[in-house]
KEDO-834251 format. One line per 8 residues: number of its first residue (from 1); their letters; for each residue y, z, x of N, C-alpha, C. Coordinates in steps of 0.02 Angstrom, whole numbers, padded with zeros to 5 digits. Example, Ala and Ser with C-alpha at 12.3 -4.5 7.8 and 13.67 -1.06 7.14 Angstrom:
1> as> -00284/00390/00660/-00225/00390/00615/-00165/00390/00660; -00112/00354/00642/-00053/00357/00684/00002/00394/00645
! end
This chain:
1> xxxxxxxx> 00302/-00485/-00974/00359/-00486/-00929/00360/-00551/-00888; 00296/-00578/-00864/00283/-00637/-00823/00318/-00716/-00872; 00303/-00691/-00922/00354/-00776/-00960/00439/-00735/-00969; 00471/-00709/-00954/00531/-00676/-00952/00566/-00695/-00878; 00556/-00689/-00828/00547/-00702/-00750/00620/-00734/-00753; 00612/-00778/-00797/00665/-00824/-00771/00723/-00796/-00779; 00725/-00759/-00843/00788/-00716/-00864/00825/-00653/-00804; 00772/-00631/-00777/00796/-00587/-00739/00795/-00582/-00656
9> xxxxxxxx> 00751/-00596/-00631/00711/-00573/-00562/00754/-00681/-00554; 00699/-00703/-00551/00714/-00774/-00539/00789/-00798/-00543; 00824/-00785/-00615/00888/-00789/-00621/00948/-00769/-00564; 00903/-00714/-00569/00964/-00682/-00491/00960/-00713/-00438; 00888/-00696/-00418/00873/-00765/-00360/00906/-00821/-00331; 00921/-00871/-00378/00954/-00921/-00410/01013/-00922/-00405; 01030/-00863/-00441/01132/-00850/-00435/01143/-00841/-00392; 01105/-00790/-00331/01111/-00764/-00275/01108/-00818/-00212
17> xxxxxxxx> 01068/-00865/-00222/01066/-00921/-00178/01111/-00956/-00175; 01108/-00993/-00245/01140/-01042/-00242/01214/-01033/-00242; 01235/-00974/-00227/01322/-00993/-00239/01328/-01005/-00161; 01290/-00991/-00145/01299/-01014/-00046/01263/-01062/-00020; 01231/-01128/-00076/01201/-01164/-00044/01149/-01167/-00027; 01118/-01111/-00049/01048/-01108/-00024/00992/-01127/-00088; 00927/-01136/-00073/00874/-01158/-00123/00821/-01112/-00088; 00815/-01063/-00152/00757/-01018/-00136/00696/-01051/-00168
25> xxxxxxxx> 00651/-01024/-00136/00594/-01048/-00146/00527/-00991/-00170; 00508/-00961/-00239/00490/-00911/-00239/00399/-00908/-00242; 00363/-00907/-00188/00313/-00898/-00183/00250/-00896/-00225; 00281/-00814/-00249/00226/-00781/-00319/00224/-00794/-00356; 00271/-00861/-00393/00280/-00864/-00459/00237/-00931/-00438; 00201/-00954/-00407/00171/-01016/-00417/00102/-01003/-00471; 00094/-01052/-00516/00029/-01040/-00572/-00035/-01031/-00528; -00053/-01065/-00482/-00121/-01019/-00471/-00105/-00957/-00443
33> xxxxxxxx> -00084/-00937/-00400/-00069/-00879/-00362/-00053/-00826/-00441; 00006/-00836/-00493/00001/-00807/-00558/-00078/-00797/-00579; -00101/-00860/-00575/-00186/-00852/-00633/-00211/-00812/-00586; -00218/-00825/-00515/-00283/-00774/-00488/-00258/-00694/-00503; -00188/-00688/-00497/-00176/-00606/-00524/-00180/-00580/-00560; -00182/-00621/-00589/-00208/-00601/-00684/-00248/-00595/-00695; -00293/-00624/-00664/-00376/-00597/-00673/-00410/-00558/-00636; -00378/-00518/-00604/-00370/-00472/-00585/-00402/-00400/-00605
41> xxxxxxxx> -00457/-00356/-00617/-00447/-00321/-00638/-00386/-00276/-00651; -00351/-00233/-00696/-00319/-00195/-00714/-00299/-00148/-00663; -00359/-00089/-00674/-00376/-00062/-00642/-00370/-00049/-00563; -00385/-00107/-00535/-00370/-00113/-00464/-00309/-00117/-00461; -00251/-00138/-00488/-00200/-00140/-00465/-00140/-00073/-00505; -00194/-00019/-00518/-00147/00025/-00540/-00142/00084/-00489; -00082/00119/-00487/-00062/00167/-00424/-00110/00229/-00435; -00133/00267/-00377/-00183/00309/-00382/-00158/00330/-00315
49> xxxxxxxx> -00120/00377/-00297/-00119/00393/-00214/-00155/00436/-00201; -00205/00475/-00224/-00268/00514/-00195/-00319/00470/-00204; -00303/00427/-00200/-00383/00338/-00193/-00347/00330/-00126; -00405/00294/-00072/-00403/00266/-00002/-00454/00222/-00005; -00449/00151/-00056/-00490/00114/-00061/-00526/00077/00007; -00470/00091/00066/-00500/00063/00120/-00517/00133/00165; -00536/00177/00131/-00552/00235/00183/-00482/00261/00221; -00417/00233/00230/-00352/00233/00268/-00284/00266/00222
57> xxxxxxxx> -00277/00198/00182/-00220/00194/00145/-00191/00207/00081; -00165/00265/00044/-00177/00258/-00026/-00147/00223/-00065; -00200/00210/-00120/-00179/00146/-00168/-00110/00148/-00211; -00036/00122/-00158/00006/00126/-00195/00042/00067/-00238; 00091/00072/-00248/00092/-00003/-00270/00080/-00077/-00244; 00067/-00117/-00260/00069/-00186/-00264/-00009/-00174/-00187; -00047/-00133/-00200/-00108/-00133/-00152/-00155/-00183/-00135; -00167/-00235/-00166/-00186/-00300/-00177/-00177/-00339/-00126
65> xxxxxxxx> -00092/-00339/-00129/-00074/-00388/-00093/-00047/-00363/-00034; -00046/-00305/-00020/-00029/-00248/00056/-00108/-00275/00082; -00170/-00276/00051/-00233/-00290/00078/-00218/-00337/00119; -00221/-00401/00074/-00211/-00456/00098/-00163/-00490/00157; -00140/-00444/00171/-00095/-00441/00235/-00104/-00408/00288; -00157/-00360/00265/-00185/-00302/00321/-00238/-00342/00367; -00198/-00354/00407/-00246/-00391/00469/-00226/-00375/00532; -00266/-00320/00554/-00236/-00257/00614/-00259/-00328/00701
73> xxxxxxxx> -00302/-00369/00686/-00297/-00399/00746/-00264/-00464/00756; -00230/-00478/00689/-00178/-00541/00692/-00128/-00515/00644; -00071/-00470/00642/-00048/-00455/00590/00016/-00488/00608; 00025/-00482/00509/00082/-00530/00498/00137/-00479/00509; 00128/-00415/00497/00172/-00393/00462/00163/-00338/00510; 00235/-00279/00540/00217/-00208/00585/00180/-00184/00513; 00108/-00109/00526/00089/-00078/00492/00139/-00021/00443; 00210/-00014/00445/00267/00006/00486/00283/-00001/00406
81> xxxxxxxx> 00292/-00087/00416/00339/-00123/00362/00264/-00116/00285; 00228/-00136/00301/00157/-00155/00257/00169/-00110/00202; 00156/-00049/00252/00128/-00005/00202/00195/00068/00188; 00250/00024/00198/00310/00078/00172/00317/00101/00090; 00343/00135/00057/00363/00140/-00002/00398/00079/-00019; 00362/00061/-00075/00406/00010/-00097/00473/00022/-00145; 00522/-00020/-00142/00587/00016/-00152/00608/-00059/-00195; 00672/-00005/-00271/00680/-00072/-00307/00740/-00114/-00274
89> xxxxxxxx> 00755/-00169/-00308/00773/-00226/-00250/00840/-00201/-00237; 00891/-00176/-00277/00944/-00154/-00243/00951/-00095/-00203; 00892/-00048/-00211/00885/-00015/-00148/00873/-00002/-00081; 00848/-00088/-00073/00820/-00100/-00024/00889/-00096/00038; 00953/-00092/00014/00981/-00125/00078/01006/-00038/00092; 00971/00032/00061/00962/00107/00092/01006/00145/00040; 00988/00187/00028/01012/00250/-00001/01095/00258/00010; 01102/00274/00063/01180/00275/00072/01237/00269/00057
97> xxxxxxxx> 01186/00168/00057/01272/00134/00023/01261/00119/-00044; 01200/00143/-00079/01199/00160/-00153/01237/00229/-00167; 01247/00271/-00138/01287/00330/-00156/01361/00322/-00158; 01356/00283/-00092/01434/00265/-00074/01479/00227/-00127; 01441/00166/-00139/01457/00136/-00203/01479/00177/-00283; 01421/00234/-00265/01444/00271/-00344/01510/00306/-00341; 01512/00365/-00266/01551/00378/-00260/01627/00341/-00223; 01632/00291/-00240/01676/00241/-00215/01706/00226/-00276
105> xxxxxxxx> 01655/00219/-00344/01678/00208/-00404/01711/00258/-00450; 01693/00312/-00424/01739/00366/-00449/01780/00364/-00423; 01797/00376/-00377/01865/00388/-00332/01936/00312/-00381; 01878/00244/-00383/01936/00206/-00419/01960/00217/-00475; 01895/00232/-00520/01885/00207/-00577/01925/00257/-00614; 02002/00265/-00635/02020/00329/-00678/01962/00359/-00728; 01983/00429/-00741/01927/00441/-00823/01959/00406/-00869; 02046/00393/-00862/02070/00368/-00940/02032/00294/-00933
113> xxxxxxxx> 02027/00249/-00902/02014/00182/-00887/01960/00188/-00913; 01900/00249/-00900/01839/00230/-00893/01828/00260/-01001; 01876/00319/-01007/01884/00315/-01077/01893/00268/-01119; 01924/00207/-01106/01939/00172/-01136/01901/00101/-01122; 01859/00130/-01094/01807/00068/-01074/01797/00001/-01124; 01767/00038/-01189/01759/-00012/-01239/01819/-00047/-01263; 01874/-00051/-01253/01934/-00068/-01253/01921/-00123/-01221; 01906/-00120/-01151/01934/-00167/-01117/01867/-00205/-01098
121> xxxxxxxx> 01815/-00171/-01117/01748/-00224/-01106/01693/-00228/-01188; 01713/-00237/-01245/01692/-00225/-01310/01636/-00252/-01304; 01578/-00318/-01278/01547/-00315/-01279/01513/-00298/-01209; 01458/-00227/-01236/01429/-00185/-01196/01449/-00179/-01161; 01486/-00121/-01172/01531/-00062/-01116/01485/-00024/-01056; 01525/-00047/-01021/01490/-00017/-00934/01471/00068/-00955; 01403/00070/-00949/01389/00172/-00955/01426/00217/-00892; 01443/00180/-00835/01453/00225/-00783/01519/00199/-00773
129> xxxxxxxx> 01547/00234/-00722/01608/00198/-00674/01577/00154/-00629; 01527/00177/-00608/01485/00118/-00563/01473/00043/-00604; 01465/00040/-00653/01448/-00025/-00687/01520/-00050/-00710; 01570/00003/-00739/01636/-00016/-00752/01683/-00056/-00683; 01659/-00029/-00616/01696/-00068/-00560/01689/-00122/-00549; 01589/-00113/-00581/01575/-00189/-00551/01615/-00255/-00577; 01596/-00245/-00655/01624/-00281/-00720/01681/-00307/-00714; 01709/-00257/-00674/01787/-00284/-00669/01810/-00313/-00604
137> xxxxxxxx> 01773/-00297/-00556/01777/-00341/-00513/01725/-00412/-00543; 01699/-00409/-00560/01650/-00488/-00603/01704/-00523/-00648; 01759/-00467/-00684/01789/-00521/-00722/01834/-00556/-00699; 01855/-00508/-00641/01930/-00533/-00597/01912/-00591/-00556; 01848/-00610/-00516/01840/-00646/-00506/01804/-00709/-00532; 01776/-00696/-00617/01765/-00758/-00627/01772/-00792/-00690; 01812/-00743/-00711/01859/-00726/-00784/01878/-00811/-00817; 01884/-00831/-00776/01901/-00917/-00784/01848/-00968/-00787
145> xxxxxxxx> 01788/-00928/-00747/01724/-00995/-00782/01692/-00945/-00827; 01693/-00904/-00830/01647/-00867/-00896/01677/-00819/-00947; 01654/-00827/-00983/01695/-00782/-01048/01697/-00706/-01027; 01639/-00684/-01012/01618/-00612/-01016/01554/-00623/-00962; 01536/-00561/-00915/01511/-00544/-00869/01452/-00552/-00908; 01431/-00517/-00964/01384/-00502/-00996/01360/-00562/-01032; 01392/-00620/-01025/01363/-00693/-01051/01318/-00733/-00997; 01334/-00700/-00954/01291/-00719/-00885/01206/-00694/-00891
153> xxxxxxxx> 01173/-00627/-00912/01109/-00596/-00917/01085/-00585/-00987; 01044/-00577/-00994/00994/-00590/-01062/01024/-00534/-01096; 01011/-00514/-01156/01031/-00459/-01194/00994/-00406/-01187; 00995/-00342/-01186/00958/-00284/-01193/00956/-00242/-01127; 00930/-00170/-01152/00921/-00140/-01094/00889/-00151/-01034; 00878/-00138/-00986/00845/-00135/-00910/00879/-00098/-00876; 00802/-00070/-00847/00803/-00022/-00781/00774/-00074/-00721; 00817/-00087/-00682/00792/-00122/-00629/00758/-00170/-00640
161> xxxxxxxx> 00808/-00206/-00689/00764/-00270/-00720/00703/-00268/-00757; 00670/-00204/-00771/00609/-00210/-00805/00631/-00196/-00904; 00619/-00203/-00931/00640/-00220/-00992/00603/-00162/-01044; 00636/-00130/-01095/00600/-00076/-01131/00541/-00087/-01130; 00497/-00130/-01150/00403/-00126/-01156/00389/-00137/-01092; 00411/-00155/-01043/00384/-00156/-00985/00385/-00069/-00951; 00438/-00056/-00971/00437/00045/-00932/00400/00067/-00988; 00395/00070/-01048/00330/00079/-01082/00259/00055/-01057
169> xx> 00237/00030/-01021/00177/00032/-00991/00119/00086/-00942; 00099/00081/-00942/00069/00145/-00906/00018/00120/-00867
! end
């Protein structure tokens, strides 16, 4: 997944910045900070929430690097934020206005419109009304520098950007 980066996670990054000028700068992807994680035992960095490797906290995701930040007499971070559930990136901005969105997309999106989806989007037809709104708000606004929405991201499935052999992992 780590030589892929650019296609997905980074890519967005990128799109997301730069249409406003901005130059992100992404941390984790630097090669040593990559090599030392990689060598990594396995193991240590797999989820176990009945483990409390520090006697406290259980080992949930990305625990490694929640450590490395756990510094209760100079902390970087509230204990608050540290050690919350971690949430995927478009969920981060709350539950809510992810619902709202779905149900926002029904309310537009006719069933005949959404029947005829492949009609009007042939390559890879939106599965939801939620992906059909987006699409079409993506084509309406950029229908003129790009062919198709879908010429913009790599080919194939993803769940939250992680790619079939990557949700195959265990």
């Amino acid at each position: 997944k780590t030589s892929r980066l650019h296609l997905w996670d980074v890519n967005r990054a990128n799109k997301a910045t730069m249409a406003w000028g901005i130059e992100a700068r992404v941390p984790f992807l630097d090669q040593v900070f990559l090599d030392e994680m990689m060598n990594i035992d396995p193991n240590e960095k797999t989820i176990d929430l009945s483990e409390k490797p520090d006697g406290v906290h259980p080992k949930l995701e990305k625990y490694v690097l929640r450590k490395a930040f756990d510094t209760p007499e100079n902390p970087y971070l509230p204990e608050s934020v540290l050690w919350r559930q971690k949430e995927q990136f478009s969920d981060g901005v709350g539950y809510d206005w992810v619902d709202s969105l779905r149900a926002y997309a029904e309310d537009e999106v006719t069933d005949e419109q959404f029947a005829a989806r492949a009609e009007r989007f042939p390559d890879d037809p939106p599965e939801t009304k939620e992906y059909y709104l987006l699409r079409s708000i993506f084509e309406e606004e950029f229908a003129k520098k790009v062919k198709s929405a879908s010429a913009t991201v790599p080919r194939g499935r993803s769940i939250a950007c992680s790619t079939p052999e990557a949700l195959a992992w265990k």
